[in-house]
C-alpha positions as CSV (number, residue, x, y, z in Angstrom):
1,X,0.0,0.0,0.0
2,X,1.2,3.5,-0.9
3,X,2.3,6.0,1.7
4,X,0.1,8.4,2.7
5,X,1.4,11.7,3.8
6,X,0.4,13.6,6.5
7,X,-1.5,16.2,4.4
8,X,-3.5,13.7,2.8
9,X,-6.5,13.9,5.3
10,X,-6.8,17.7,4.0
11,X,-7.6,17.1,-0.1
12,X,-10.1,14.0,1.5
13,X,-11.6,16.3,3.7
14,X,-11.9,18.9,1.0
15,X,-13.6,16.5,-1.2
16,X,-16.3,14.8,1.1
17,X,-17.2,18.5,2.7
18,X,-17.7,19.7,-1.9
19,X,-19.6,16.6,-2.1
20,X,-22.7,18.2,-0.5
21,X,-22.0,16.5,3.0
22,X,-22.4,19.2,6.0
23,X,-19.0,20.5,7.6
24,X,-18.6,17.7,10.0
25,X,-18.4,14.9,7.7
26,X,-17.5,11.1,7.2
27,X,-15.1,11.0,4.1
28,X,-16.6,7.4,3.7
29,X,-15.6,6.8,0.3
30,X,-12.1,6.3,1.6
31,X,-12.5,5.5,4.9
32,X,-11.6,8.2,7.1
33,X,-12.3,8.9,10.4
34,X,-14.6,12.5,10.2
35,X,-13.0,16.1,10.2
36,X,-14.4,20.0,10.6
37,X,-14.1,22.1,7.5
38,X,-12.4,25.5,8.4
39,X,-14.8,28.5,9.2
40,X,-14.3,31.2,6.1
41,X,-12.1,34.0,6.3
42,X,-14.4,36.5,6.8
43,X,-12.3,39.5,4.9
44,X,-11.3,37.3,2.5
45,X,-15.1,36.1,1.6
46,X,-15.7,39.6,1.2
47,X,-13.2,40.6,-1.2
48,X,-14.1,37.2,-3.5
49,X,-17.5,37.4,-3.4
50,X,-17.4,41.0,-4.5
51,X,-15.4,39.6,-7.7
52,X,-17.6,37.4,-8.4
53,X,-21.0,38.8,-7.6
54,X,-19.9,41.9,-10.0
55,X,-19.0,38.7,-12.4
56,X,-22.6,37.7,-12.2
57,X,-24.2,40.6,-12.4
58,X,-21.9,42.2,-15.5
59,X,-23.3,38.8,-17.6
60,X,-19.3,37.9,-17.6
61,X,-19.9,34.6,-16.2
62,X,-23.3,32.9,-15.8
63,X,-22.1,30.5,-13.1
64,X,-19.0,29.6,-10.9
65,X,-18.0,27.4,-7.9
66,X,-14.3,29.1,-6.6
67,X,-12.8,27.3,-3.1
68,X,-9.8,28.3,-1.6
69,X,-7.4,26.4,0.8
70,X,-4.7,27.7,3.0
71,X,-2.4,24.9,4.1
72,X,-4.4,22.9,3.6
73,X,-7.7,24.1,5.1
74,X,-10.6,25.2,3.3
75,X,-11.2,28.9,3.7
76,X,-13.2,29.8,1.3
77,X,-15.8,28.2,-0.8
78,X,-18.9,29.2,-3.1
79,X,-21.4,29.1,-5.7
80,X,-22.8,31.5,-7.2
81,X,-24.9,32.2,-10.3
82,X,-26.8,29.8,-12.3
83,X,-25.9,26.0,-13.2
84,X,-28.1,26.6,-16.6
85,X,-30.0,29.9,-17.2
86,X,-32.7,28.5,-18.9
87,X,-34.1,26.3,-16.2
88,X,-33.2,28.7,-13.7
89,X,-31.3,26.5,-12.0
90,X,-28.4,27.9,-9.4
91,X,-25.1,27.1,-8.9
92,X,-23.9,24.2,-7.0
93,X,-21.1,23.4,-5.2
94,X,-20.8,19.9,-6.2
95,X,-21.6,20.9,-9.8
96,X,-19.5,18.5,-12.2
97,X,-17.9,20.7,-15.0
98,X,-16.6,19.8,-18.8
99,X,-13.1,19.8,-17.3
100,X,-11.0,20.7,-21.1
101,X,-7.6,20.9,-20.0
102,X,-8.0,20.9,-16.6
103,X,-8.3,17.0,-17.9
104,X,-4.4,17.7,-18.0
105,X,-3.1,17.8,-14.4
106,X,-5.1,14.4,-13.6
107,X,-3.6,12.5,-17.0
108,X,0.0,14.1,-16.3
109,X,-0.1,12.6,-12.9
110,X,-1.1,9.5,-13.9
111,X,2.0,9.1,-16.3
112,X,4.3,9.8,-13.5
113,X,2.5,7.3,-11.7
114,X,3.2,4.9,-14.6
115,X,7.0,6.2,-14.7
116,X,7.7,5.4,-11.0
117,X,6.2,1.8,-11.7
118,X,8.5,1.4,-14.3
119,X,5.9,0.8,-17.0
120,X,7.3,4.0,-18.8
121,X,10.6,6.3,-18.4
122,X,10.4,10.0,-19.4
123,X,13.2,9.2,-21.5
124,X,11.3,6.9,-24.0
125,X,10.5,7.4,-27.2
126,X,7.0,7.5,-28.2
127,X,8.0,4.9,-31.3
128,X,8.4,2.8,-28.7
129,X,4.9,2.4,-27.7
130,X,3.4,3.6,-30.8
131,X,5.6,2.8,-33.5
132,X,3.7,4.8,-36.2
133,X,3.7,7.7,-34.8
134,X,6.4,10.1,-36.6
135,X,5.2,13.6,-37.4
136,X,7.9,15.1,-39.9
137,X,9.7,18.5,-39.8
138,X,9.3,20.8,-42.9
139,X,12.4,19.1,-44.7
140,X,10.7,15.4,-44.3
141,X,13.1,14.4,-41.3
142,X,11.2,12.7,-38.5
143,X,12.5,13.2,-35.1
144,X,12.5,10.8,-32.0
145,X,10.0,12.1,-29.5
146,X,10.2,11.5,-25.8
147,X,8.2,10.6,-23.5
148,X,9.4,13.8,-21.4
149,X,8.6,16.5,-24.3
150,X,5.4,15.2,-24.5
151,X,4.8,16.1,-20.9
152,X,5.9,19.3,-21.1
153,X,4.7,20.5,-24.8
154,X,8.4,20.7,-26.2
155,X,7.4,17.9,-28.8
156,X,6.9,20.3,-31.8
157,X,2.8,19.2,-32.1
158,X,0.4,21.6,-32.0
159,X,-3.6,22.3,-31.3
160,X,-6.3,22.7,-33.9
161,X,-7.8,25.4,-31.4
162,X,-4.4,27.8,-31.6
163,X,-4.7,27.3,-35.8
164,X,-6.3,28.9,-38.7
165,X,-8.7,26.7,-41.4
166,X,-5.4,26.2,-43.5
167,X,-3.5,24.3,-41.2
168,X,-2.8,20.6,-41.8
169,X,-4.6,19.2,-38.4
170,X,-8.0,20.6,-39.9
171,X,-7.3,19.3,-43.1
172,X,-6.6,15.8,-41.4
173,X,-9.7,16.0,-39.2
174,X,-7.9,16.4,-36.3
175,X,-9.9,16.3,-33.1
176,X,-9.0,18.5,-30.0
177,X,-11.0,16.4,-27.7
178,X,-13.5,18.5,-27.5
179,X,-15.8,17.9,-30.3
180,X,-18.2,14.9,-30.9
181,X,-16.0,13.3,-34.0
182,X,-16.5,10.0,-34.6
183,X,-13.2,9.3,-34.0
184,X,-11.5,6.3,-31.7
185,X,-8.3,7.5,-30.0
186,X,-6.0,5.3,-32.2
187,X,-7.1,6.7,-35.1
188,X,-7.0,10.3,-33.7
189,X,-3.7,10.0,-32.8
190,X,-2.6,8.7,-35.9
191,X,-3.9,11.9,-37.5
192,X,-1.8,13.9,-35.2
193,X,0.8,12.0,-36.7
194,X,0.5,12.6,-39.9
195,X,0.3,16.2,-39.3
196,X,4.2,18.5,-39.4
197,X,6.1,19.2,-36.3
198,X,6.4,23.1,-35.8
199,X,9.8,22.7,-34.6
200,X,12.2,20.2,-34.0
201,X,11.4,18.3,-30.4
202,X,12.7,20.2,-27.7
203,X,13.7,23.2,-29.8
204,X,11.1,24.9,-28.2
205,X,7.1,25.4,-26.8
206,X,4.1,25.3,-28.1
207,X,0.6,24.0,-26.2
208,X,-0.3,21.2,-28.0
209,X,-2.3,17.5,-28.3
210,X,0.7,16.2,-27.0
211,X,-1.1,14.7,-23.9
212,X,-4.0,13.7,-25.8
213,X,-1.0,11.3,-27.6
214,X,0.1,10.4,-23.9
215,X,-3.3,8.7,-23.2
216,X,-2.5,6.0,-25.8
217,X,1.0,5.9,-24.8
218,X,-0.5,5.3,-21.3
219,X,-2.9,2.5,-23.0
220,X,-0.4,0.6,-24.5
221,X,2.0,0.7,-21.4
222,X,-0.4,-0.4,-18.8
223,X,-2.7,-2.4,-21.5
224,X,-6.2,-0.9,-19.7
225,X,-7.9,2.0,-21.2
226,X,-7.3,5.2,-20.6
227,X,-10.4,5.8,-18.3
228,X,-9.4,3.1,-16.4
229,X,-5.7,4.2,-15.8
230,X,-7.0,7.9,-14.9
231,X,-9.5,5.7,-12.4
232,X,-6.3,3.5,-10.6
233,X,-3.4,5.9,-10.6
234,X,-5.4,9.0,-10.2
235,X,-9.1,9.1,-9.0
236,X,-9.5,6.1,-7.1
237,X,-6.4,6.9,-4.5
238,X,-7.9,10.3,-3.9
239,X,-11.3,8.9,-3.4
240,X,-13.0,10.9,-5.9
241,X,-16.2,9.4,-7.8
242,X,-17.3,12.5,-10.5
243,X,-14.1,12.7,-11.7
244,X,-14.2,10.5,-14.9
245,X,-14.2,10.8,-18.7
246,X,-18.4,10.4,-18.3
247,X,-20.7,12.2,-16.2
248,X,-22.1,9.8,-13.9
249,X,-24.3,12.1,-12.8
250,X,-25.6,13.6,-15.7
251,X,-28.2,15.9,-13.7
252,X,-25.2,17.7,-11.8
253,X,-23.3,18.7,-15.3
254,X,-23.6,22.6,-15.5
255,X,-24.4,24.0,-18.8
256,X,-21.9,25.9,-20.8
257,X,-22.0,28.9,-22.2
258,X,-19.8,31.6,-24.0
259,X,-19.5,35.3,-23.9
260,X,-21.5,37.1,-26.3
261,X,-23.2,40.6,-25.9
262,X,-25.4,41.4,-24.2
263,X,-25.7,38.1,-22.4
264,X,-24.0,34.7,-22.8
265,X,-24.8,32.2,-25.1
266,X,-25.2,28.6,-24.6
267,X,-23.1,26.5,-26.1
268,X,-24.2,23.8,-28.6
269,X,-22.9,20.8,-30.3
270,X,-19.6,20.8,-32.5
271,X,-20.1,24.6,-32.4
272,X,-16.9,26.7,-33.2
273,X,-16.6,29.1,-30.5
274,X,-14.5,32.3,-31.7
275,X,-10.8,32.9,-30.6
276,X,-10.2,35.6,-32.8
277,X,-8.8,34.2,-36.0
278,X,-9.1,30.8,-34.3
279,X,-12.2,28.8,-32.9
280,X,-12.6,26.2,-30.3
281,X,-15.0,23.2,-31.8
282,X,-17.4,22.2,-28.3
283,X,-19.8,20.1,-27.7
284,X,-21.3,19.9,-24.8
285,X,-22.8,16.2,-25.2
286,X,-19.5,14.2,-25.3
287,X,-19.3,14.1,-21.3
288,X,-22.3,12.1,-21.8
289,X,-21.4,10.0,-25.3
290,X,-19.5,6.8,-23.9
291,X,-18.8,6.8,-28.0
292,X,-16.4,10.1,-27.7
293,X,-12.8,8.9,-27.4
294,X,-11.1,9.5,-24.0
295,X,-9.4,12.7,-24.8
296,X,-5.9,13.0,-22.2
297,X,-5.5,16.3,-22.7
298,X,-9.3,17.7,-22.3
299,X,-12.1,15.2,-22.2
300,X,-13.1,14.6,-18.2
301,X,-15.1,16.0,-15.6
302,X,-15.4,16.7,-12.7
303,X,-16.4,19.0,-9.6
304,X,-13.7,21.7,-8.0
305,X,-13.7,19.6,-4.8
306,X,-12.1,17.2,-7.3
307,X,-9.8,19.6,-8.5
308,X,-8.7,20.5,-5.6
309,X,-8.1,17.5,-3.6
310,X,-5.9,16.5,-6.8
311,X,-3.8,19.9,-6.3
312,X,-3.6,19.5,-2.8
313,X,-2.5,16.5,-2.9
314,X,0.5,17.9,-5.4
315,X,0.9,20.6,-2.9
316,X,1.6,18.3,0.1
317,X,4.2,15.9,-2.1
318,X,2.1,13.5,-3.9
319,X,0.7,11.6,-1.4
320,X,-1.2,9.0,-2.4
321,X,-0.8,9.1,-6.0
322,X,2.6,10.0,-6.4
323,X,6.1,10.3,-4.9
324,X,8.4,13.7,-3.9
325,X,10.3,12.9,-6.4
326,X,8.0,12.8,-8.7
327,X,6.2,15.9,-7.9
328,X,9.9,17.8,-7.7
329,X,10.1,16.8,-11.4
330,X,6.5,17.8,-12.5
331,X,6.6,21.2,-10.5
332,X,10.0,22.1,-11.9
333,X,10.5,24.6,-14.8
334,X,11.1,22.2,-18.0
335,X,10.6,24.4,-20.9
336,X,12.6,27.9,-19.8
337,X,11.6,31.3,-18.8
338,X,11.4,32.3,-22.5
339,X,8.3,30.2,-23.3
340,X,6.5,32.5,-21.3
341,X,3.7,30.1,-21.4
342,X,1.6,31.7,-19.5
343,X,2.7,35.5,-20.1
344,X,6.2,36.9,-19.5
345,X,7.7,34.9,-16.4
346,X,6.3,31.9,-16.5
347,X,7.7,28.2,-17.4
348,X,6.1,25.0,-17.6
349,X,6.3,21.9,-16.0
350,X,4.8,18.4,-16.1
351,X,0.9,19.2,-16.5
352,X,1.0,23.2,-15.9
353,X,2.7,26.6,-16.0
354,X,5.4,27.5,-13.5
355,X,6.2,30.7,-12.0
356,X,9.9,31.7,-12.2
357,X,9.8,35.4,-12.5
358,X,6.7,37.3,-10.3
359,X,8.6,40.7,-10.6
360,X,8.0,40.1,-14.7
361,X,5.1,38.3,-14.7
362,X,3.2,41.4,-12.2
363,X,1.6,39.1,-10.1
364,X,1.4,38.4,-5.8
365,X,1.5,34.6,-6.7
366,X,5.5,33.3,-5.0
367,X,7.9,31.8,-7.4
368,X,7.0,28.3,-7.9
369,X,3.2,28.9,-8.1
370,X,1.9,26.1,-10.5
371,X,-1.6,27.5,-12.5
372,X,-3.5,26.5,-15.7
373,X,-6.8,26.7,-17.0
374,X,-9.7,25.2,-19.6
375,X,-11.8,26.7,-22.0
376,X,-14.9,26.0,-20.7
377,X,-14.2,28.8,-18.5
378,X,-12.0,27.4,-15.7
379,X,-8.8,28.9,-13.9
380,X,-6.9,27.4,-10.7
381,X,-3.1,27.9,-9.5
382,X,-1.5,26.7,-6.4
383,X,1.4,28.7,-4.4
384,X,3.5,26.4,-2.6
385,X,5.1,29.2,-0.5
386,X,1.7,31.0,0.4
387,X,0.3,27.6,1.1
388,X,-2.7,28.7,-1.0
389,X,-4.9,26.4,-3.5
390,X,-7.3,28.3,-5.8
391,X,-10.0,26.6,-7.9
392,X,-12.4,28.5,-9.8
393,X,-14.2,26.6,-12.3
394,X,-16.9,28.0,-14.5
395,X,-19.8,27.7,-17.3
396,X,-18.6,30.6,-19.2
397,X,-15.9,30.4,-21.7
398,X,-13.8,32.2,-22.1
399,X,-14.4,34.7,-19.0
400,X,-13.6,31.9,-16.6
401,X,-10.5,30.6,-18.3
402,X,-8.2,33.9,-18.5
403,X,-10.8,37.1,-18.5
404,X,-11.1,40.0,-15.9
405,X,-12.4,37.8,-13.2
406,X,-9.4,35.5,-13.0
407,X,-7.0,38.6,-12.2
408,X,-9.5,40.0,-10.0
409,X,-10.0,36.8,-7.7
410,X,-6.4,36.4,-7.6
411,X,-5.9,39.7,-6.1
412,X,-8.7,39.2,-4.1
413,X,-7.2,36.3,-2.8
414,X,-3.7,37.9,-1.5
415,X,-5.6,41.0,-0.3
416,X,-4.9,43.1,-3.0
């Protein structure tokens, strides 16, 4: 049996107390003796709810759960707005959200998990577990791959999302893992692989499919399914039951929506949500197809108690899903400074950005702060040195991914 570290008890606690259970709860699912939630912060519920009250009521964001712990206590947690407009139905707390690539962190753990039991080594090449698989630079050359640059988007693949109509991935039917497509994971994959590199591996970063191509890798090294090796490594250890590549709940999925004036719009089926001279392809239905392919890099769901009791448990050191080691290597810069992946200052890691630089980057958040989003509208980061965990997960794409809320709660957070 795996070691469980101290702080353990905190992301369990978390997660029973966000499953609609009272603040003295038993954490049953795991069997843990019961614990007391952590009154609110009273200044700091004020300053957050402002945020996202004003949210609300500017028809930014239709709905949004946002929890905060502080070493690992929760201090702060709430819903607000509506779970679908339509019905007039409010926000929950244990509202399960289209996760998009907050599918990321969860997959990315679950490969380091597969590393330390030797079923995989960063320094592999993908060939090795999927021998077809050899996307070609611009002069036909095709490049080994690790196993490593896949985890950390140095691989030279791409996203549909971040392209215009001409590029090859469209062209190939490429699938971001968002859309209903029709598509099996194998055969996605092997589309990604017949699409160019944008630069030789390791050369530099670009966000990218590339952990959509770890599920399979993950497949064929454990020989389960994807779903399944999220559900042993990941989900099951941390005693989480929404988190999944299918709703099980399907009554408790929030509906999405994206900015439009003067309101929000809901989101439909394979619609192409604008980026600018890009789109997103959603559609909304694939957490309830079990056709849809398990997309690694953005296909689960989940409720922000899930979320958090994963980051927590990444804040702590791993336990019980993964070792120090491992979580030294995963929180660790591996791209540089000068991807600025998330803005000047920022690297990236195994599974999200990390903070190098908070002088350049203008933000309270300590060096070493870990943060990513989705674009359904979600945001979280976790600062190691404040002690702080932040999980705000919306239905509004993109205001809850990177718009004015985001800034504002992470002020609000430090007091700013």
């Amino acid at each position: 049996m795996r070691r469980w570290l101290a702080g353990v008890a905190a992301p369990l606690a978390i997660w029973a107390v966000l499953a609609g259970a009272p603040a003295m709860v038993q954490a049953q699912a795991v069997g843990k003796p019961a614990v007391v939630a952590q009154t609110q912060d009273a200044a700091l519920a004020a300053r957050i709810d402002a945020v996202l009250d004003r949210a609300v009521a500017d028809q930014r964001l239709v709905g949004a759960v946002a929890l905060v712990a502080r070493d690992g206590k929760l201090v702060y947690h709430r819903a607000v707005g509506l779970a679908d407009r339509e019905a007039a139905a409010p926000m929950r707390e244990d509202a399960v959200f289209r996760l998009a690539s907050v599918s990321k962190p969860f997959v990315s753990v679950a490969i380091m998990r597969l590393v330390e039991e030797g079923k995989l080594s960063l320094a592999d090449p993908v060939t090795k577990w999927l021998p077809d698989f050899k996307p070609a630079l611009a002069d036909g050359s095709t490049p080994t791959i690790t196993i490593g640059q896949l985890l950390d988007h140095t691989a030279g693949l791409t996203y549909g999302l971040s392209e215009t109509a001409q590029h090859p991935y469209h062209k190939l039917g490429v699938s971001d893992g968002l859309d209903i497509s029709g598509l099996s994971l194998d055969e996605n994959v092997a589309r990604i692989g017949k699409g160019p590199l944008a630069f030789a591996p390791g050369s530099a970063w670009r966000y990218s499919l590339a952990i959509d191509v770890l599920g399979l890798v993950a497949e064929k090294a454990d020989g389960h399914p994807l779903p399944d090796v999220v559900a042993r490594t990941v989900t099951g250890p941390l005693g989480l039951k929404d988190a999944g590549f299918q709703a099980r709940d399907p009554a408790r999925l929030a509906t999405p929506y994206a900015n439009a004036s003067p309101a929000p719009a809901r989101i439909t089926d394979n619609q192409d949500v604008s980026l600018g001279a890009t789109a997103v392809r959603m559609a909304p239905s694939r957490a309830t197809d079990p056709a849809a392919f398990p997309s690694g890099g953005a296909g689960m769901v989940g409720t922000a108690g899930d979320v958090l009791a994963l980051l927590e448990a990444v804040r702590t050191g791993g336990g019980p899903v993964l070792e120090p080691a491992s979580v030294k290597l995963m929180t660790t810069d591996q791209a540089g400074i000068k991807a600025a992946t998330q803005g000047p200052g920022w690297g990236f890691g195994y599974g999200w950005a990390v903070l190098d630089d908070p002088a350049v980057a203008k933000t309270p958040q300590g060096v070493g702060t870990l943060a990513w989003g989705g674009v359904y509208g979600h945001n979280w980061f976790v600062d190691p040195k404040a002690g702080l965990t932040v999980v705000l997960l919306t239905n509004t794409a993109f205001e809850g991914m990177n718009g004015q809320v985001t800034r504002e709660l992470r002020d609000a957070v430090y007091g700013r």
